[in-house]
C-alpha positions in Angstrom: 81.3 -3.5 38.3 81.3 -3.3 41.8 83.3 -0.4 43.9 86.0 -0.7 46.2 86.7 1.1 49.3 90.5 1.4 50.5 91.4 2.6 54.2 94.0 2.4 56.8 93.6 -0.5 58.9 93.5 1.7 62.0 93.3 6.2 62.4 93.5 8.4 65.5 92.6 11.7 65.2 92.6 14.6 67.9 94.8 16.3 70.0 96.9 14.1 71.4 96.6 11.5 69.2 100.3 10.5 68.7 100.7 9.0 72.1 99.1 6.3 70.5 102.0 5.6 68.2 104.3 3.9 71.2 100.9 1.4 71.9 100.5 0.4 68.4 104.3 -0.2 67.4 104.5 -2.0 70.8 101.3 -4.0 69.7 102.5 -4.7 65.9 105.9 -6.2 67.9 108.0 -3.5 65.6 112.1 -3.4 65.9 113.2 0.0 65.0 111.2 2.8 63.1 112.9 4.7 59.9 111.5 8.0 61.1 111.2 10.2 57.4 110.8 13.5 57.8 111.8 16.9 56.3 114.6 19.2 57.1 112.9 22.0 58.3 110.8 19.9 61.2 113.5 18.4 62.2 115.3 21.7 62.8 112.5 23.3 64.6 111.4 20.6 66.5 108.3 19.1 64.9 109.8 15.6 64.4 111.0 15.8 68.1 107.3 15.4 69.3 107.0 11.5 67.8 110.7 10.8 68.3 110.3 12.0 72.1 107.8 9.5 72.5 109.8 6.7 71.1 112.9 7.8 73.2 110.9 7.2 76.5 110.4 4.0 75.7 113.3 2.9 74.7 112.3 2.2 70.8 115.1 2.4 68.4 114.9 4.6 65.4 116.8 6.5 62.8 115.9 9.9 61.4 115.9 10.0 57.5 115.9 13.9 56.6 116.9 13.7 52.3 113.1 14.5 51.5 112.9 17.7 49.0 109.3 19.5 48.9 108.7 17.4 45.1 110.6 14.2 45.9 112.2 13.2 43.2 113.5 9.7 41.3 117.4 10.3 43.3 115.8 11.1 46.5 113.6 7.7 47.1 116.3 5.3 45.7 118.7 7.4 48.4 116.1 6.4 50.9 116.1 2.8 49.7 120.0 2.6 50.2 119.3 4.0 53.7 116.2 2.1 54.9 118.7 -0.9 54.0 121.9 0.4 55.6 119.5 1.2 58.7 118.1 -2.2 60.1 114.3 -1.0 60.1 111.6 -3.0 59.7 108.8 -0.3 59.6 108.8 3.4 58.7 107.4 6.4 60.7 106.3 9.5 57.8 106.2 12.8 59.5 105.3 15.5 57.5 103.1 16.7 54.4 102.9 14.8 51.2 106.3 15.3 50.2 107.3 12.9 53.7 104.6 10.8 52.7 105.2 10.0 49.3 108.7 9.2 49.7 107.9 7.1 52.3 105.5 5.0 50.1 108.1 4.7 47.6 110.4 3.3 49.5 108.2 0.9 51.2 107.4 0.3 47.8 110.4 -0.9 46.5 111.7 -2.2 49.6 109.2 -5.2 49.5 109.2 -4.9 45.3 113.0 -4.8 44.5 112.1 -4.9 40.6 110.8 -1.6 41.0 113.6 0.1 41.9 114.2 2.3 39.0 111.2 4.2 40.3 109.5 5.3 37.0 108.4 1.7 36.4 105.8 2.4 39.3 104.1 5.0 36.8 100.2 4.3 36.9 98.5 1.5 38.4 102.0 -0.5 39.2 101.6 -4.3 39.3 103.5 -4.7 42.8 103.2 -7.8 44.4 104.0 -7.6 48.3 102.2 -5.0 50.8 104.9 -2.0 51.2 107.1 -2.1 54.2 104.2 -1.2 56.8 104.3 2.8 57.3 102.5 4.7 60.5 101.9 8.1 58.7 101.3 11.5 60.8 100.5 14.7 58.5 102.1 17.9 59.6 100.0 19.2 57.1 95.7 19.8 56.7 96.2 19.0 52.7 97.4 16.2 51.3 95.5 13.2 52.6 98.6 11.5 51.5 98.2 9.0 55.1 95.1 8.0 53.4 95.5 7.9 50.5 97.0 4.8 48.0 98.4 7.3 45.7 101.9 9.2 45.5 103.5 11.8 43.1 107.3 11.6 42.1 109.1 14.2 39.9 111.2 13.3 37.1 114.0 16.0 37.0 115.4 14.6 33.6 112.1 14.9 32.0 111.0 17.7 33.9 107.6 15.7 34.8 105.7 14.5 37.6 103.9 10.7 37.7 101.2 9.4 39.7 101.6 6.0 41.2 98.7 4.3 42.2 99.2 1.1 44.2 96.7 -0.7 47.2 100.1 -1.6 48.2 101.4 1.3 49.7 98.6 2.5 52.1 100.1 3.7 55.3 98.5 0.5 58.0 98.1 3.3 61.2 97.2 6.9 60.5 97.7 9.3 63.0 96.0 12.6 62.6 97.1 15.0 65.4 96.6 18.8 64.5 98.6 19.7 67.5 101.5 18.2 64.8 99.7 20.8 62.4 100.1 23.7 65.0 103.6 25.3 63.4 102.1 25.6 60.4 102.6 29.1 58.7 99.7 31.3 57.0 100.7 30.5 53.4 100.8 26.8 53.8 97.7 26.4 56.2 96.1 28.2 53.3 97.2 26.6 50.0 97.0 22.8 51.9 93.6 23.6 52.8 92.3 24.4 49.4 94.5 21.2 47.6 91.7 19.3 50.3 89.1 21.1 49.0 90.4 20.6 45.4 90.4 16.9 46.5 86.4 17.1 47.5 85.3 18.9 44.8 87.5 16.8 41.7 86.7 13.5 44.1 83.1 14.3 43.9 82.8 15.2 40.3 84.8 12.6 39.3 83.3 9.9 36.5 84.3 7.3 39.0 82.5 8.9 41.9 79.7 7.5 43.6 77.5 7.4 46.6 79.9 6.8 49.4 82.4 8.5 48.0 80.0 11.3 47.4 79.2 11.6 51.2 82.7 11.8 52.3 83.3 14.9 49.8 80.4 16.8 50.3 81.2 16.4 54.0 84.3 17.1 53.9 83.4 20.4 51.4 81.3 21.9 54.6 83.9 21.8 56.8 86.7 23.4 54.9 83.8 26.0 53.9 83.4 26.3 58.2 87.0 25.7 59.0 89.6 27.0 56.5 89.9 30.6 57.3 89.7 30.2 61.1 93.0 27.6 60.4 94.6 29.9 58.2 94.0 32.6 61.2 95.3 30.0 63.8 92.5 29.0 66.2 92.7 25.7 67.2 89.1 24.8 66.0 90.2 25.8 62.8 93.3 23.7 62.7 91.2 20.4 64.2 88.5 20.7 62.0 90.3 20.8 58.9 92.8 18.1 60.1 89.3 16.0 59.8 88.3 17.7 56.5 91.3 17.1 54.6 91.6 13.5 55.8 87.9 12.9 55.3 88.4 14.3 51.6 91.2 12.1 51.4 89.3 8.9 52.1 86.9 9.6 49.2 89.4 10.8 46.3 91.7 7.9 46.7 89.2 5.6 45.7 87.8 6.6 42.7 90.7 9.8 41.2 91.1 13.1 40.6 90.5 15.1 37.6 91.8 17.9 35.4 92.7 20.4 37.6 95.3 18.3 39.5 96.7 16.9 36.0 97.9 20.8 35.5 99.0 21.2 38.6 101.6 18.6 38.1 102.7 19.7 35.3 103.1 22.9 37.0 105.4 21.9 39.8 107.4 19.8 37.4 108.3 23.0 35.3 108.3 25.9 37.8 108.9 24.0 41.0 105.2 26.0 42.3 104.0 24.1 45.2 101.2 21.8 45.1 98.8 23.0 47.0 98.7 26.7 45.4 98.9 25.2 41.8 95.7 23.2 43.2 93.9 26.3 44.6 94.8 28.9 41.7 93.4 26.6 39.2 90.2 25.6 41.0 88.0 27.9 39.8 88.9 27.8 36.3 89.0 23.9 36.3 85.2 23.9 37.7 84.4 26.3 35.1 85.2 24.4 32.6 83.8 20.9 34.0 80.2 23.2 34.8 78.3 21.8 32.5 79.0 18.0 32.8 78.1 17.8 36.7 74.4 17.4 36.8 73.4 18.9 40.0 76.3 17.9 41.9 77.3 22.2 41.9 74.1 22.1 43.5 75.1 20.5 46.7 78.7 22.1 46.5 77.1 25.5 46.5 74.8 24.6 49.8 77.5 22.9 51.4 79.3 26.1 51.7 76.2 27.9 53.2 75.3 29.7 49.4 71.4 30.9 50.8 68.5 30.4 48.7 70.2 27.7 46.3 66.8 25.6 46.0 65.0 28.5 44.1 68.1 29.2 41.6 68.5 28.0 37.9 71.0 25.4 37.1 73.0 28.2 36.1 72.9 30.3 38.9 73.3 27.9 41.3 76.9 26.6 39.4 78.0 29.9 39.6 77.3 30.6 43.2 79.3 27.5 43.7 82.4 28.6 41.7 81.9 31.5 43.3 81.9 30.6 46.9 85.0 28.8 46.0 87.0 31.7 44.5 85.4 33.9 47.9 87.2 31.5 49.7 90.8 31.2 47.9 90.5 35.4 48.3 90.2 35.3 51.7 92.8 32.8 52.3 95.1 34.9 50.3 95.9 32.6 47.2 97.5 34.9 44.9 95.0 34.6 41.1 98.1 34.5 38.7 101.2 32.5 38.3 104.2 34.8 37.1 106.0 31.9 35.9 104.3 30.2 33.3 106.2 31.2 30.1 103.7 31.2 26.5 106.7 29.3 25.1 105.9 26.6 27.1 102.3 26.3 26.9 102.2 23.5 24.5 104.1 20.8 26.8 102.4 21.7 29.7 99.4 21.2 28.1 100.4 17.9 26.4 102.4 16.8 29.8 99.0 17.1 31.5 96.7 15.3 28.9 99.1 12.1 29.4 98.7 12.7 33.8 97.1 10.2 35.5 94.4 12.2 37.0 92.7 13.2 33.9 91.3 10.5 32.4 88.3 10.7 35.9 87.6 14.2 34.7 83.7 14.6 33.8 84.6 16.4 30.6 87.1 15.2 27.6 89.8 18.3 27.6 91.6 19.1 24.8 95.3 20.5 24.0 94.0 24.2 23.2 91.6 24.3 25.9 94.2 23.2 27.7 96.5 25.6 26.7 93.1 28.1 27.6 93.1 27.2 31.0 96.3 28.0 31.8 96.9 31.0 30.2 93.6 32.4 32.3 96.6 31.8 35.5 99.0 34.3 33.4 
C-alpha cells in the first residue's frame, strides 16, 4: 500500500511572517476574509495584528468571535449561518485549535451542505468539494491544527468529542508567526507544548508510522526537548523554535494518526471540560508506559533525541525508561500538574468505553482494553 503525504499548499514561518497574508490573498484574487477568532484575542488585541494588515489595504473582512475553547455541534452551524449571512469567500483562522477547528468545519460544510448536521462528519467523512479555502495562523505552539487534515468537535448532548478526518479541509496558506504566539501565558505555552510533543511521540509510534513520518517526529521531539522550557520562560528563541516544533510534529501525525493517549484525552475534555493540551501532557507518561513494550527501538531514538547520555550502552529496558523518564522531567519542569481532581470512579467505565470507540486509537501500537483502560486513568486520580 503505498503512503500519502498531506501538506499546505504554501507555509511561512518566522517573525514577521503575517505580512505575507495581504500578498497571498491579493495573489489568490480573494473578496472578503471571515476572520475566526476567539474572544479573548480579539479583546486584547491579538486578532488586531492580521486585521491591521488587511485594513491597510483596504481588504474587506468580518470578525467571527462565537468560538468556545471545545467547539461544539451549535457553535459551527452558528458559524455556517454567519459565513452565509457575511458574503466571504475565504476564511482567515486566528487562534489555537479551537479557531482552527471551527474554521474547518465550516468550510466543511460550506462547500458540503449535506453535512450540515455536523456529527455526520464523524471519522473519515466522504466530502466531496475542497473546504472553503482557509489561511490558518496559530496563536498557539500546540495544536498543529493549520497543518493538519484533522479537527475535534464536542457533542454536548452526548457528552463526547469526534474526530473528523477529511483531505478536504486542510487550511491552503499556513502562516506560522510566533510573534502571534508572544501573549501566550505560562500555563498554556506549557500544556500546548507538550500536546506537540504528545503528537511526536503517538505520531512516531504509531502502527501507521513510517520513514518520513518518522523524521519529522523525531525532529520535531529534539526541539521541544531544546525549546520548551525556554518558551514556557518567554525568550523568544524558545517561542520560535517551538512554533517550528509543533508545526513540524504536526506535518507527520496528520498523516498516519494518533494513538491511545489522545483517545482519553477526549474523552476527558468531553466530561470535565479539562483542556486539551494538559489532558495530553498528564497522560503522556502513563500512555508510553503502557505502549513500552510494542515500540521496538523507536524509545531508543526518543530517549537520544532528548539528550538522555550514554543511551547506546543501555538495555532495551533501560533505555525505555530513560525515555519516559525524560519526558515526565520535562512535564515537571513545565509545571503540568500529575493528577486530575476531576475524574469521578463512577465514571470510569464510559470514559473508558468512550475512548475505545475514539478515532485515534485504533493507530496505537498496543490493543487496549476496557480495564486497562479504566487503569490508566485512574493512575491520573
Amino acid at each position: 500500500m503505498a503512503n500519502k503525504i498531506s501538506l499546505n499548499e504554501t507555509s511561512y514561518h518566522g517573525h514577521g511572517a503575517i505580512e505575507s497574508i495581504v500578498s497571498e490573498v491579493k495573489t489568490r484574487g480573494f473578496k472578503k476574509a471571515f476572520v475566526a477568532s476567539d474572544p479573548d484575542l480579539v479583546k486584547f488585541g491579538v486578532t488586531a495584528k492580521v486585521t491591521s494588515l488587511l485594513d491597510k489595504e483596504g481588504l474587506p473582512y468580518e470578525i467571527y468571535s462565537d468560538i468556545k475553547p471545545n467547539p461544539t455541534i451549535a457553535n459551527v452551524q452558528h458559524g455556517v449561518k454567519a459565513f452565509k449571512a457575511s458574503g466571504a469567500d475565504y476564511i482567515v483562522a486566528i487562534g489555537g485549535g479551537s479557531s482552527m477547528d471551527t474554521s474547518k468545519a465550516i468550510g466543511i460544510i460550506i462547500t458540503n451542505p449535506e453535512f450540515e448536521d455536523v456529527r455526520s462528519l464523524e471519522g473519515v467523512a466522504p466530502t466531496k468539494n475542497p473546504c472553503v479555502p482557509i489561511i490558518a495562523v496559530p496563536t498557539t505552539a500546540g495544536t498543529a491544527a493549520e497543518v493538519t487534515i484533522n479537527y475535534v468537535i464536542t457533542d454536548v448532548e452526548k457528552k463526547r468529542k469526534f474526530v473528523c478526518v477529511d483531505t478536504h479541509d486542510m487550511p491552503i496558506v499556513a502562516v506560522v508567526d510566533p510573534d502571534m504566539m508572544s501573549s501566550m501565558p505560562k500555563g498554556l505555552t506549557a500544556s500546548t507544548g507538550m500536546d506537540a510533543l504528545t503528537h511526536a511521540i503517538e505520531g512516531y509510534t504509531t502502527k501507521a508510522a513510517w520513514e518520513m513520518t518518522d523524521m519529522f517526529h523525531i525532529e520535531a521531539i529534539r526541539l521541544i526537548a531544546k525549546y520548551l522550557r525556554d518558551a514556557v520562560a518567554g525568550t523568544p528563541e524558545g517561542r520560535e523554535g517551538m512554533a517550528l516544533a509543533q508545526y513540524i510534529a504536526g506535518m507527520g501525525f496528520s498523516n498516519v494518526g494518533l494513538g491511545i493517549d489522545h483517545s482519553m484525552a477526549h474523552t476527558l475534555s468531553a466530561y470535565y471540560d479539562t483542556p486539551h493540551g494538559m489532558a495530553c501532557a498528564q497522560l503522556l507518561p502513563i500512555s508510553m508506559e503502557f505502549n513500552k513494550e510494542y515500540t521496538g527501538e523507536k524509545y531508543k531514538e526518543i530517549a537520544k533525541a532528548f539528550g538522555v547520555q550514554n543511551v547506546d550502552s543501555m538495555t532495551q529496558a533501560e533505555y525505555r525508561d530513560a525515555a519516559i523518564a525524560a519526558v515526565r522531567k520535562l512535564s515537571e519542569d513545565v509545571g503540568i500538574p500529575s493528577k486530575n481532581e476531576r475524574i469521578k470512579e463512577e465514571d470510569l467505565p464510559q470514559l473508558a468505553a468512550d475512548a475505545l470507540k475514539d478515532a485515534c486509537c485504533p493507530g496505537n501500537p498496543r490493543e487496549a482494553t476496557k480495564d486497562e483502560v479504566i487503569a490508566m486513568f485512574r493512575q491520573l486520580m
